[in-house]
Each structure stands twice: as C-alpha cells, then as structure tokens.
Steps between C-alpha positions, in 0.01 A plus 500: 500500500255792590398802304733717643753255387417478144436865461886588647622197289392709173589830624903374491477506121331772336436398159351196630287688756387696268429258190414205734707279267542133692219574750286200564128453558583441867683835506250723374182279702659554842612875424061521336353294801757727774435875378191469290255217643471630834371839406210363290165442693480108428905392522392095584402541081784540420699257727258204410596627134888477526412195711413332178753652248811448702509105446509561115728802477731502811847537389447592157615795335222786423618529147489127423128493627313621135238460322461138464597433848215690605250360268620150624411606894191606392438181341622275783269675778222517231529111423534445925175668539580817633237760450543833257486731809773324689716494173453851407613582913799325386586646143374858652780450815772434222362753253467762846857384602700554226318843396618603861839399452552692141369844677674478796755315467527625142566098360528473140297161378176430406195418639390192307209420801305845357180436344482118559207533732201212429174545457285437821161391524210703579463622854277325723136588494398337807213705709231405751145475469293687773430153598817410502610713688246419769597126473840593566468736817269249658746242421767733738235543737535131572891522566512836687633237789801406292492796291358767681624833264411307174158583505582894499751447285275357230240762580745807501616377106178435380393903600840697448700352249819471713767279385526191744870589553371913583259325781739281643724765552252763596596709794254680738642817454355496169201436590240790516150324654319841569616650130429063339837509328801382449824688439825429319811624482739470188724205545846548611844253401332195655238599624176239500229746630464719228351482206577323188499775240773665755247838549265614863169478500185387677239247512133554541367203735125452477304356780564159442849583503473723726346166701784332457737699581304555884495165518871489463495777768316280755729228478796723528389617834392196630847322470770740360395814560916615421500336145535774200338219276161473411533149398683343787482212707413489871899575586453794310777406178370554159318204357722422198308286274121428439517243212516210689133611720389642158561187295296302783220774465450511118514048531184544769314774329530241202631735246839437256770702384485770806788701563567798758509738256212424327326714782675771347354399143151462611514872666597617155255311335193552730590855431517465120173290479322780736603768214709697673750658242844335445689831639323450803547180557912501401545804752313271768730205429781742482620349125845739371281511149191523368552253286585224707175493648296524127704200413376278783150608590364711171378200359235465748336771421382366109221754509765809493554496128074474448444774734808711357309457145178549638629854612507588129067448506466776713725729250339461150273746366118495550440274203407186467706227538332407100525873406853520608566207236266618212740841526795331494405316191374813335788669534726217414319419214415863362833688651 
C-alpha cells in the first residue's frame, strides 16, 4: 500500500484521521518518508534510518510503542554496536515523524522518542601537518595514471576548505578563474550543488587553488571539453567517489587515520594556528554559527586567553606593578 493509499484510508473516518487512533508505525513512516523526506537536503538519512527501525516496529500500533519500548531499542542497537550518531538518526526520524504527524495531521499521542538522544563522542580532531600534507600530494603524484584528478582534489581541500562532496559536485559555471572564486547558490529540494547551510555565497581560491583548479581546466579540454564537471573522468561523467584512490594515497604517504574531509579540517586549522581570527576563518569555511567553528578549532589557539589578559598590561595606570599592590593594601587595610 502507497502513501496515497494510507492517507485516503484515514480520510474515510474523520475522528480517526484526525486523532490517528489505530495508525501504525508503518502508516505514519511511509506517509514521513513520501511527503517529508524528499524535501530535506540529505533524504538517504533518513531512509537508512527507517531502514533500521522498520524490522522492530512494523505492524505495531503507535500508541503501544512507549517509553520502555523505546528505551529497549536503544538498548538493543547500543549492545549490537551501533554508534550514538547512527542511533540518535534513528530516535530523531521517530521523534521528527511523529511531531509532523501531530501538526499536520493534527494526531493526538505522544511523542515518547523526544529527548532520548545519546551522548556522542567528541568530534574528530584529525588535521595535517605541512609535512603531511606534502607526503600525501606526492603520494597522488605517483597515481595520477590511475587517479589522475586526485591529486587536485587533495590540493584544492587543503587551500579552500571545500567539502569533498561541494568538489565532487562542482560545476564550471561556478567557477570564476579571473575573479579566484568560487560561487554558490542556496540549495534547492534536492539539490547537491549548493551549500550545506542552505544560503549563496562565494569562495576565495588562492593560487594553489587557483592551481588546481587550471589543472582541472587542462584536462577538461584535453578529453571532455563538453563536461560541466570539474572533477570528471576522460568521458566527461562526474567522478563519484575518491575514497577508494584516497585511502591508497594516505597507505603510501605512510600516514593513519586520513579521511577526505580532514582536508577540510586542516584548512581550518592552518588558518587558526596562523592567527587569523575565528570570524574569519568560520565565514571562509562557510560554518551557519560562530560557534561551531570555536568549538572545533579554538582550542588551538591556547595563547588567546594569555594574550586577551595581557591586553589588560597595556590598560593599568602608570604605576608600578609593586606600587599598584602597596595601594591596594593601603587602602584595604586603612579604608
């Protein structure tokens, strides 16, 4: 039965269609994952979420899954090994779902999946090394036969903090090579070219991306001189995954625990350790807030806090540092 099917099959008895009294989790996932999921920007998250949940709750009643139902899921994936991010995917589908259904569909029940997210580990902290980074774009040098775009690809993240899924969608038309940037627009319904935080905006491309990026050029109009893609293959189609050329580089360049968008992480980080301010360096890596990117690079940057104090020096009076003291005491002391 499709969406349309279940929708029409509450609609022939109000009270029911509008309490959702006997609806099952099957009911309100496919009506969720058929009007909601495909206007949000990532829709597989969701599907690989309701992938998991529909072996436990299919056929059950929404108002017999409580409480203790829920905390028993969470147990069962959490004693199966599955990871706090995956799990809170899972509880926020549910939690997302049924929220959905009570304001549009104006359901009466509660939502006992609210508020059950887990606690997940600290983020990765995983940047390169100058060296490293060297190590690593010599080590794509060496399979530019096999891998001939990886190379770029490496050296494009390392010097504009793209996302690796922004430069393996990145069209030509947003490409500016006399202006060195990048634009975006804001992401429509489905839409993979845009950016993340769903707003336009541009990308300043220094000269080794800018290198890159002509690079890119050159092998576009040596073999596909039609393709929209900047990374393509020689036929020209979009080169859909890097991790498997990527994996091989970071194994020859002998490093560990290398990941595609680590390049991002290092651009931030290089930036951080070169004391550029922490404004700056969110707008260039195009964070929604402020505060996302204090709470993964601040903290290398330990000399802030001395230098904030240190401001202070500059602002106390003329005395002496021992004067300053011996008239504090006085005046403590003798009121």
């Amino acid at each position: 039965m499709n969406a349309q099917a279940i929708r029409a099959g509450w609609r022939t008895e109000r009270h029911a269609e509008r309490t959702g009294e006997g609806a099952t989790f099957d009911d309100l996932m496919m009506l969720y994952l058929d009007q909601v999921t495909p206007t949000k920007r990532a829709p597989d998250r969701d599907r690989w979420s309701a992938k998991a949940l529909f072996p436990i709750f299919s056929g059950q009643r929404l108002n017999d899954i409580g409480a203790a139902e829920v905390r028993g899921y969470i147990a069962t994936r959490s004693a199966a090994g599955i990871a706090p991010g995956t799990l809170n995917k899972e509880i926020g589908l549910m939690s997302a779902a049924i929220n959905w259904a009570k304001r549009e569909l104006e359901w009466e029940m509660p939502n006992p999946w609210e508020s059950r997210r887990l606690m997940e580990p600290a983020g990765r902290d995983r940047w390169l090394t100058q060296d490293d980074a060297e190590r690593l774009l010599t080590a794509a040098t060496t399979r530019k036969d096999r891998y001939p775009w990886l190379h770029d690809f490496i050296r494009l993240g390392l010097n504009s903090g793209l996302r690796p899924g922004e430069m393996l969608w990145l069209e030509w038309k947003r490409v500016n090579l006399k202006g060195a940037y990048i634009t975006f627009e804001a992401a429509r319904i489905g839409d993979q070219t845009g950016q993340k935080n769903g707003k336009p905006g541009t990308v300043p491309l220094n000269q080794d991306a800018r290198d890159a990026i002509l690079a890119r050029a050159r092998f576009r109009a040596s073999y596909c001189p039609d393709s929209p893609w900047v990374f393509c293959r020689k036929d020209g189609s979009r080169i859909e995954s890097i991790k498997k050329g990527f994996a091989g580089c970071v194994t020859d360049a002998g490093l560990m625990n290398i990941h595609p968008h680590d390049l991002r992480r290092t651009f931030g980080s290089w930036l951080v350790q070169a004391g550029i301010g922490i404004e700056r360096v969110s707008a260039l890596l195009r964070h929604g807030d402020v505060a996302i990117t204090a709470r993964v690079y601040a903290h290398l940057r330990p000399s802030d806090l001395a230098d904030a104090v240190s401001i202070l020096n500059r602002q106390m009076p003329t005395k002496t540092g021992t004067h300053f003291h011996a008239d504090f005491h006085a005046t403590k002391d003798g009121g």
